[in-house]
N, C-alpha and C positions, 0 to 999 in steps of 0.2 A: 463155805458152801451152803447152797439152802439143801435143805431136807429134799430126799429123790435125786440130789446132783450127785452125779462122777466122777473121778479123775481119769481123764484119756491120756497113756502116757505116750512118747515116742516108741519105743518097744514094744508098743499093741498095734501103732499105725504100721511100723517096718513090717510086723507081722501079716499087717494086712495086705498091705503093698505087694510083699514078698508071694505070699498063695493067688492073691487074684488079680494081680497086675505087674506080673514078671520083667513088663517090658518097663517097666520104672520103678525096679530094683536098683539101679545103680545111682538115683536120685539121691542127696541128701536131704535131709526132713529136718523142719528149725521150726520146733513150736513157737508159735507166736503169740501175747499176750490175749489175757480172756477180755478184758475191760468189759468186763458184766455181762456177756456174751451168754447163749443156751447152747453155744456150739464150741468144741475145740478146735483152734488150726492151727494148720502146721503147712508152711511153706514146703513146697515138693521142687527142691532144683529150682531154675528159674521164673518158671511160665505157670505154675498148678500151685493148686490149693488142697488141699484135706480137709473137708469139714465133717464135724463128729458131731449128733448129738452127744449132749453133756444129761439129759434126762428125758423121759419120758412125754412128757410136754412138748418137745422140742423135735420129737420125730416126724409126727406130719409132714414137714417143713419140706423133708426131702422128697417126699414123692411130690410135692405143690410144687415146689421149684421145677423140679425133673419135666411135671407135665406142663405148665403154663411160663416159664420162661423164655424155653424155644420159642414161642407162642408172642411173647410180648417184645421179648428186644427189639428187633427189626424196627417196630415202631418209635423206640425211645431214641432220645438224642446223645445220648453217653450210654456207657459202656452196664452192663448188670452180669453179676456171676452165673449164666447160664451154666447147668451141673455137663460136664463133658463124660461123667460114665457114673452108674451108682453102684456105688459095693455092699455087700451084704456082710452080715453077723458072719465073727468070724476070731473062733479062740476065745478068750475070755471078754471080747467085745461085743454086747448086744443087740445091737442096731443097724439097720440100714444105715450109709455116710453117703459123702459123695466127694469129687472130685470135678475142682472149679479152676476157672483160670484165676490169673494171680493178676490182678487189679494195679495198678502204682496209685501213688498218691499217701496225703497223709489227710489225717480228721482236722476239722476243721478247729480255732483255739480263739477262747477269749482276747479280747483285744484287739484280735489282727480284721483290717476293713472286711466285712462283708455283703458289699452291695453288690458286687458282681456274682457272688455265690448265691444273692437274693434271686437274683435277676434269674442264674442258670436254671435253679432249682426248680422258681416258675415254671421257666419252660420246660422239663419234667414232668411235672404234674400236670400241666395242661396236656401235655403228650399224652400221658396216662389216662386221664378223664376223658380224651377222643378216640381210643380203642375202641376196637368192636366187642362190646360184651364176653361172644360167645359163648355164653353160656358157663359163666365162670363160678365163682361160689361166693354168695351173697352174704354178705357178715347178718349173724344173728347175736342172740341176748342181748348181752351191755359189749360186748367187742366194740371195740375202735371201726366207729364208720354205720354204727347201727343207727336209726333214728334217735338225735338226743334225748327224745322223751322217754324213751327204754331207759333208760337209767336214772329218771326224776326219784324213783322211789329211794333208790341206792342213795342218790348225794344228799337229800334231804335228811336220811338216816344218816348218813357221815355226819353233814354239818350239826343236828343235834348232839351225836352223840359225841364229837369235839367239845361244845357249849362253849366256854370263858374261855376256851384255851385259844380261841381263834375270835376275829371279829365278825361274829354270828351275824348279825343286821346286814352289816356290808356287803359281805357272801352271799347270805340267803337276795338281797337284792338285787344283787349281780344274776343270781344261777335264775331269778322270777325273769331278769331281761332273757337270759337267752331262752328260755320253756316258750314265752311270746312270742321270738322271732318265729318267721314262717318256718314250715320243714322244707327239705329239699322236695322240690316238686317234681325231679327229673325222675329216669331210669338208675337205679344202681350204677355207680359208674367205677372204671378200675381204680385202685386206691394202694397205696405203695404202705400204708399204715402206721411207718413207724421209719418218719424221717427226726431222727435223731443224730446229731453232731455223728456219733461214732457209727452210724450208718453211710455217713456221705466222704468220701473222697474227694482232695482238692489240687491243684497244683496253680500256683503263683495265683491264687485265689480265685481260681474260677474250677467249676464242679468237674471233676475227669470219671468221676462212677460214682453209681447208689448199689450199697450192697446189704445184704441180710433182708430178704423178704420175708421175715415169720408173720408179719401183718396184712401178709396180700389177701387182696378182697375185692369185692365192689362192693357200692355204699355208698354214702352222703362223703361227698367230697371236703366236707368243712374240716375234716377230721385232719386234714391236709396242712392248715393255714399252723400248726401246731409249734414249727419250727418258729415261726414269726413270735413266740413264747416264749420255747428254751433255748433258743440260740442265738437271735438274731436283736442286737441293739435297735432303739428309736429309729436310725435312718436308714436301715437294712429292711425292719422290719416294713418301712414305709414303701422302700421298694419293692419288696416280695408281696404286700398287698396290689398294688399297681399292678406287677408284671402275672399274678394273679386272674385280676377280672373279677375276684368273686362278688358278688353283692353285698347289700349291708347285711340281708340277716344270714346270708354265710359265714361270711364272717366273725359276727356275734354268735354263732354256734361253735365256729373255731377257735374262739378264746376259750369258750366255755370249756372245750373238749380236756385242755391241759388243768386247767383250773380241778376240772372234776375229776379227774384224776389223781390229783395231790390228795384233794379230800378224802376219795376212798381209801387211798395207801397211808393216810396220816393217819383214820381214825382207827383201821384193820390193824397198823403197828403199831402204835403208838408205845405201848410195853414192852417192844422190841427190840426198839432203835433207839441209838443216842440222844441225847439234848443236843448238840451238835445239829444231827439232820432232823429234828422235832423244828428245829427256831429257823434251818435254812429251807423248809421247804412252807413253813407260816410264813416267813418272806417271797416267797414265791409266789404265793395263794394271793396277799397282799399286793406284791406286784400286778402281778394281772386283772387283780380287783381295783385299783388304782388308776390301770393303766390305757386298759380297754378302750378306752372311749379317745384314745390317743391319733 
């Protein structure tokens, strides 16, 4: 666990279940795997979900959820865990949860085609970037989605203070293209934040839900082309640019975004983590610096 995380166990959720939602009391509750999650869950019966922050960090989420998902569904093309009730602190549990419907589907896995999950996912974020603002909450600092030039000073610092351990030149030439691309010129637009494999659900390879919004925003959309990164091969990727639309220097901000990323988490841990993820995520860097232009 990281430092500030929790353990949320079944016997805290029963409890909770039990005092402020009697009427599914007779549910069984089957916690479900964390897969690096900020949230706990635990299947409720058939149809519901339990999600628990797991730390402080992570509580915002429920009241973001609660207010702006009613808000947003309607408009998307697949399914998002709209919160159906929120529960309050309760016993030795200290946070607001909530209670979501239960999703099917499984995450999507290396190897298996995904140009049709390219294609769905497009149209998700295109959905999403045609919402009505209304006045939603504008990503600020270095957050995912903020202008890329908000964080030059960050990765510039990453990349020296990695030096030899990464191919400095390469990098720094890469991160000089995207600071030149143009910036987004539009309005803040809505931004899902954090399309990552184990956020998206799929069934016989096409997208059935997007779940965990702890990255909702609005923002510079390039933040978006991300999965085209970590998840998506050469001819996936080719399609999810396509079914896209974005521009060239959207795009070139969109590679940047995963790229700079690695950097800050490679050079912040580096004393932390294994040689193992030190050499798999310089591959990745690598990748992308490679790749980009693809």
């Amino acid at each position: 666990m990281r430092p500030g995380e929790i353990v949320v166990t079944t016997a805290q959720v029963r409890a909770l279940i039990d005092e402020q939602f009697p009427e599914w009391s007779d549910l069984p509750i089957v916690p479900q795997p964390l897969n690096g999650t900020d949230n706990a869950l635990f299947r409720l019966g058939d149809s519901l979900t339990a999600r628990l922050p797991r730390a402080q960090w992570a509580v915002d989420q429920v009241s973001t959820d609660a207010t702006w998902l009613p808000r947003l569904a309607p408009h998307l093309p697949v399914p998002v865990p709209v919160p159906i009730t929120v529960g309050q602190p309760g016993g030795d549990y200290p946070w607001p949860w909530t209670v979501v419907p239960w999703l099917d589907g499984s995450n999507p896995e290396e190897g298996q085609d995904l140009v049709d999950l390219a294609v769905d996912l497009a149209g998700f974020v295109r959905a999403m970037i045609a919402i009505d603002p209304m006045d939603g909450p504008v990503k600020q600092g270095i957050e995912r989605g903020v202008p890329l030039a908000q964080r030059d000073e960050l990765i510039r610092r990453s990349i020296a203070a990695l030096g030899e351990r990464i191919d400095g030149r390469a990098v720094t030439a890469a991160w000089d293209e995207a600071m030149e691309a143009d910036a987004w010129s539009g309005p803040p637009v809505w931004l899902h934040g954090d399309l990552m494999e184990g956020n998206l659900l799929v069934e016989r390879g096409r997208l059935t839900a997007v779940i965990d919004f702890g990255g909702l925003g609005r923002g510079d959309p390039a933040v978006e082309a991300w999965p085209g990164w970590s998840l998506f091969d050469a001819r996936a990727r080719a399609a999810y640019r396509e079914a896209l639309g974005f521009d060239e220097a959207t795009w070139i901000r969109g590679w940047a975004w995963p790229m700079s990323a690695s950097l800050y988490w490679l050079a912040d841990l580096w004393d932390s983590i294994d040689e193992e993820d030190r050499e798999d995520t310089i591959r990745y860097i690598d990748y992308i610096v490679g790749h980009r232009h693809d």
